[in-house]
C-alpha positions as CSV (number, residue, x, y, z in Angstrom):
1,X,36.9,30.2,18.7
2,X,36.6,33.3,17.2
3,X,35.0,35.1,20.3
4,X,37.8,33.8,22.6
5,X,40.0,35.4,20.3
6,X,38.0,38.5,20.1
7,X,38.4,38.9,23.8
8,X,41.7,37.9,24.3
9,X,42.8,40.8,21.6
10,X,40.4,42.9,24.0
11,X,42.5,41.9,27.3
12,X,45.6,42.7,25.5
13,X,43.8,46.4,24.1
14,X,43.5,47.2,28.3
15,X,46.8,46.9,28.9
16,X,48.0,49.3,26.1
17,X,51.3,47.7,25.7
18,X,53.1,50.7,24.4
19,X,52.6,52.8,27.5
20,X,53.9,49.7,30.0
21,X,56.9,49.2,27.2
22,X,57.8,52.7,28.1
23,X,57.7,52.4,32.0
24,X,59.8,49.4,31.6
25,X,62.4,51.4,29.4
26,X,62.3,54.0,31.9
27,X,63.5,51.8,34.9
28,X,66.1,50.7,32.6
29,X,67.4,53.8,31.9
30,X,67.6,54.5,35.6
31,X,69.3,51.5,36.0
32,X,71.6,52.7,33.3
33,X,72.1,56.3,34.1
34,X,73.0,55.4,38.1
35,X,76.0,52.8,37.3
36,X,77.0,54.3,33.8
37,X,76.7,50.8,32.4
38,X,74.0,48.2,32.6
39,X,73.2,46.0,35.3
40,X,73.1,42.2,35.3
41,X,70.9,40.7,33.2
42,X,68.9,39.4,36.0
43,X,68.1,42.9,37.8
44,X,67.5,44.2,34.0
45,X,64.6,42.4,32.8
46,X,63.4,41.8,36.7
47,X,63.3,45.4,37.0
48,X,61.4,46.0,33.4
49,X,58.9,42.9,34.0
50,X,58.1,44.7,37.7
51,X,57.2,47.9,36.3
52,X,56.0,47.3,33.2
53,X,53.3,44.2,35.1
54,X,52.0,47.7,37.5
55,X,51.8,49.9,35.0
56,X,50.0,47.2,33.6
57,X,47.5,46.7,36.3
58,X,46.9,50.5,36.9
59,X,45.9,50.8,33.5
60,X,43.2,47.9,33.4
61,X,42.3,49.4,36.9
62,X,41.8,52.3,35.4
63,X,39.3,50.6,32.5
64,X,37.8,49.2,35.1
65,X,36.5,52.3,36.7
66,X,36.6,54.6,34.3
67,X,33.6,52.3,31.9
68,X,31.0,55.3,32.1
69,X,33.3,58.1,30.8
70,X,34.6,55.9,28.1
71,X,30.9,55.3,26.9
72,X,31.6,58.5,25.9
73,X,34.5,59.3,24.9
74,X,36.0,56.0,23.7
75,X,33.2,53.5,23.6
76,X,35.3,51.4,21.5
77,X,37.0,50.4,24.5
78,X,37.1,46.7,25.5
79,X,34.7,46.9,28.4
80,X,32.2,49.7,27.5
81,X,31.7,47.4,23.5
82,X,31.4,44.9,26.4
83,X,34.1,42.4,24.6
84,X,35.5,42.2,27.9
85,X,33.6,42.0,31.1
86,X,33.9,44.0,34.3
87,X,35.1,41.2,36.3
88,X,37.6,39.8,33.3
89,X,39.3,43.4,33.7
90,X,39.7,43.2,37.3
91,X,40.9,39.9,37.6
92,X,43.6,40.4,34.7
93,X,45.0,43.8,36.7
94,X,45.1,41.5,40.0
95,X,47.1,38.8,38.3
96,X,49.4,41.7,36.8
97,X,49.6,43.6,39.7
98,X,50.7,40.2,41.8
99,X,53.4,39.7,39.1
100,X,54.9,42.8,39.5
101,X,55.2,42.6,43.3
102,X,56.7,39.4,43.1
103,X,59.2,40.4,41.0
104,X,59.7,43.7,42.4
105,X,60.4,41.7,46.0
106,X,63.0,39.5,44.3
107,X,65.4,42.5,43.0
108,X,64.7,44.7,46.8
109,X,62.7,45.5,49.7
110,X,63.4,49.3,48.3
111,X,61.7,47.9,45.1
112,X,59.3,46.1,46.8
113,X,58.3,49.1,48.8
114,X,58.4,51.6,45.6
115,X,56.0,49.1,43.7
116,X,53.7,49.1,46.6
117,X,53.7,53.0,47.1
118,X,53.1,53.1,43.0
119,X,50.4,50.5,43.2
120,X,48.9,52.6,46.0
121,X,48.9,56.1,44.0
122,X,47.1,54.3,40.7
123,X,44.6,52.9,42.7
124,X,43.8,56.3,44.6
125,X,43.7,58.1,41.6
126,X,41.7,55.6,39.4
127,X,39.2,55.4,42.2
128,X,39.4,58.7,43.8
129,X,41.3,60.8,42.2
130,X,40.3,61.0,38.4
131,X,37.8,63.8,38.4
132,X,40.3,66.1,41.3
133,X,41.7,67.7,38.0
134,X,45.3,69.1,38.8
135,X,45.9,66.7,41.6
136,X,45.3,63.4,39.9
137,X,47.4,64.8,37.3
138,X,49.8,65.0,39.0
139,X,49.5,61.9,40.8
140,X,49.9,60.3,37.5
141,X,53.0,62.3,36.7
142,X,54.6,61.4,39.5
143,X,54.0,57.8,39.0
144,X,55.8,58.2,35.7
145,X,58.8,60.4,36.9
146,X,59.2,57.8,40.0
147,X,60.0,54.8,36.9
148,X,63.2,56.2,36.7
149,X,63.9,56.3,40.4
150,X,62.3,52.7,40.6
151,X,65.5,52.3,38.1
152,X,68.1,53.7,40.5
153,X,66.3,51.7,43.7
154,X,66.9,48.4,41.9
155,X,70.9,48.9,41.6
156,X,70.9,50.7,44.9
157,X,71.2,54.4,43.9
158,X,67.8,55.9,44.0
159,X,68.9,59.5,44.3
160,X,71.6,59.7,42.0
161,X,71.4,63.2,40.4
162,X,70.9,61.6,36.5
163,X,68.0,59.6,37.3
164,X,66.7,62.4,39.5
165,X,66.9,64.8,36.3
166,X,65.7,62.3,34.0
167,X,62.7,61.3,36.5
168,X,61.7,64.9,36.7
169,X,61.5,65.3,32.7
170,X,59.3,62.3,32.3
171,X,56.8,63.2,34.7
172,X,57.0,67.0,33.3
173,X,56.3,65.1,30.1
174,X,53.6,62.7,31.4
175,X,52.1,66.1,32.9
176,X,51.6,68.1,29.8
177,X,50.2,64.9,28.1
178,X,47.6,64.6,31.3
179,X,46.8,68.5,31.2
180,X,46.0,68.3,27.2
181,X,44.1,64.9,27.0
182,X,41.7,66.5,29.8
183,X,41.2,69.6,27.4
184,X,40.7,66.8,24.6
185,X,38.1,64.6,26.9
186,X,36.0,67.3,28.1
187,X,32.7,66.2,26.5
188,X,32.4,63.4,28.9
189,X,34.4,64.6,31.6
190,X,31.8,67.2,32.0
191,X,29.3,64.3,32.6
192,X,31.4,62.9,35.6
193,X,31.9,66.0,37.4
194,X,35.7,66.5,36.4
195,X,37.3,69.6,37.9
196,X,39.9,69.4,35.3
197,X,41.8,72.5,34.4
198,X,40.4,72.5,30.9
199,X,36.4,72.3,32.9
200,X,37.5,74.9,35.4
201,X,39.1,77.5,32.8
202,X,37.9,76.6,29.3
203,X,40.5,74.5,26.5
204,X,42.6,77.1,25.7
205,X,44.1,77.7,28.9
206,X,44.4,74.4,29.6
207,X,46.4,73.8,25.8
208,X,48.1,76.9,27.0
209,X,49.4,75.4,29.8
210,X,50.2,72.1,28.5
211,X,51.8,73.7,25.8
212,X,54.4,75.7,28.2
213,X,55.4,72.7,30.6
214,X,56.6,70.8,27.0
215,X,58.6,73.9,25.9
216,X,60.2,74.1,29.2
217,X,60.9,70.7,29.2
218,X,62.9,71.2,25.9
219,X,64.8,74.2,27.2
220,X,66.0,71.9,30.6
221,X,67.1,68.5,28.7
222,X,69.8,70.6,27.5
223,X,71.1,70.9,31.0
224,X,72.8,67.5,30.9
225,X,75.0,68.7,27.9
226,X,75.7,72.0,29.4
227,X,76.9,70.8,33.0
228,X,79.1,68.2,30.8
229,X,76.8,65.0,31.8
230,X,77.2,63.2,28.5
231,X,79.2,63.6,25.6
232,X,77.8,65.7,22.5
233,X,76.7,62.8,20.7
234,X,74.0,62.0,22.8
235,X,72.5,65.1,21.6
236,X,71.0,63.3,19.0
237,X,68.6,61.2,20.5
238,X,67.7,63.9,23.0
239,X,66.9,66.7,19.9
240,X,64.6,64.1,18.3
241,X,62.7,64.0,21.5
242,X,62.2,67.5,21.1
243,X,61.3,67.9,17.6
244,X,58.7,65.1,18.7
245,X,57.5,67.7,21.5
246,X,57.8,70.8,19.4
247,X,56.3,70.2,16.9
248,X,52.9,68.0,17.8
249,X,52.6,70.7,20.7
250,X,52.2,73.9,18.0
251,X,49.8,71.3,16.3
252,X,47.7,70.2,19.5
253,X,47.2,73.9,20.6
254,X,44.4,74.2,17.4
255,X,43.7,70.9,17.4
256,X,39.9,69.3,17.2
257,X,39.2,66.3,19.8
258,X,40.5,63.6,17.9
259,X,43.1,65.4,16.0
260,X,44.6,66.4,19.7
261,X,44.9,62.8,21.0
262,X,46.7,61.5,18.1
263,X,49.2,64.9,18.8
264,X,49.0,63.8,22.5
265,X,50.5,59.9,21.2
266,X,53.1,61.7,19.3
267,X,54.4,63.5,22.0
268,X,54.5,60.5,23.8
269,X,55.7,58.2,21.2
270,X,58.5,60.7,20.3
271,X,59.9,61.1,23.8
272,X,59.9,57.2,24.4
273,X,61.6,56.8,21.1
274,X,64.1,59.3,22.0
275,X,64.8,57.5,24.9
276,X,64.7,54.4,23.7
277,X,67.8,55.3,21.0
278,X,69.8,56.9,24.0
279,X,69.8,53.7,25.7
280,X,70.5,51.8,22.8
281,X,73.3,54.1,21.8
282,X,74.7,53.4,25.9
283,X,74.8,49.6,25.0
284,X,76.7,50.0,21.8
285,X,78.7,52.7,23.4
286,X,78.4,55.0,20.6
């Protein structure tokens, strides 16, 4: 009994809740920022389940074929402390990945057809992609920033100009995060191959460069504000998000390995929880 609880907790460590929860707020604030309200209940959680099921699945993928790096730099990891087997992994990102679809083709064929091209771009860059450095980072940031437009799809307003802005911040976000863990991971990445930035022009630049996509993303979110988007008050959930960028970025630049990834969470962390109190804030019309 206590071994099939052992790996269930191990199933549940692949899919890294946390990062799913986020996708899944995401396409609600897409949702939220194209019709200025929220939309039924039934798009709402169809459209968080969808999303946050693939992101799901791309992250087990990912698990799945990333086993020999994670010997070394996290061999804690369900399937290189072998609690979970290869085959376990790949079935559970199937089943997730099948979920999301299905739920994806009951809100659209536009969110059917988003899901698909998402599922497509994790499993190119888990397979393919990883070690390409610049490229599969930004094949990951664009997954991220396309949540929000995943948001939009589902209520019919993929290119409204608010979830368009808001899309573009989180994969500038999700970018700066990919750029620094690379710097972070480069003991085994220089194993694999990895043409990462932080391989091809040493840590520093790479921090350096990380570093100045998060302070340019706290100079833009005040664009909304500026241009008369929202009202003042929402200012307050947006300046947490950047204290919670600020500040673990000055700390990440002189960071150690492990140090860095727990600034790297912060940075994600914050942002999420930033924009998790803006959407609360929208529901309570504060």
């Amino acid at each position: 009994m206590f071994g099939a609880l052992k790996k269930i907790v191990g199933l549940i460590r692949l899919v890294r809740f946390e990062l799913p929860f986020s996708a899944g707020i995401c396409v609600v604030m897409g949702q939220v920022f194209a019709l200025s309200e929220f939309a039924s209940l039934m798009i709402t959680i169809s459209g968080f389940l969808s999303v946050f099921s693939i992101s799901a699945s791309i992250l087990v993928l990912n698990d799945y074929f990333d086993v020999e790096t994670d010997r070394i730099n996290s061999p804690v990891r369900p399937i290189p402390s072998k609690i979970v087997s290869h085959f376990e992994a790949l079935f559970l990102s199937m089943i997730l990945l099948l979920i999301g679809l299905f739920l994806s083709y009951l809100i659209s064929i536009a969110a059917l057809l988003i899901s698909i091209g998402l599922a497509i771009v994790g499993f190119l860059y888990n397979r393919y992609f990883k070690k390409s450095g610049i490229a599969g980072n930004l094949m990951v940031s664009f997954s991220v920033g396309m949540t929000f437009i995943y948001g939009g799809a589902s209520v019919g307003q993929p290119f409204n100009k608010v979830v368009l802005f808001f899309g573009i911040i989180a994969a500038l976000i999700d970018l700066g995060e990919e750029i620094a863990a690379d710097a972070m991971d480069m003991k085994g990445d220089l194993l694999i191959n990895s043409n990462s930035l932080a391989i091809k022009y040493g840590k520093k630049t790479a921090l350096n460069i990380s570093g100045s996509i998060f302070f340019f993303v706290v100079l833009i979110t005040f664009i909304p504000f500026i241009i008369n988007w929202f009202s003042s008050i929402y200012l307050v959930p947006i300046l947490l998000m950047d204290f919670f960028i600020i500040y673990p970025t000055f700390r990440l630049l002189k960071a150690q390995q492990e140090e860095g990834r727990k600034y790297i969470r912060w940075i994600y962390l914050g942002a999420s929880a930033g924009l998790l109190i803006f959407l609360l804030m929208r529901f309570f019309e504060i």
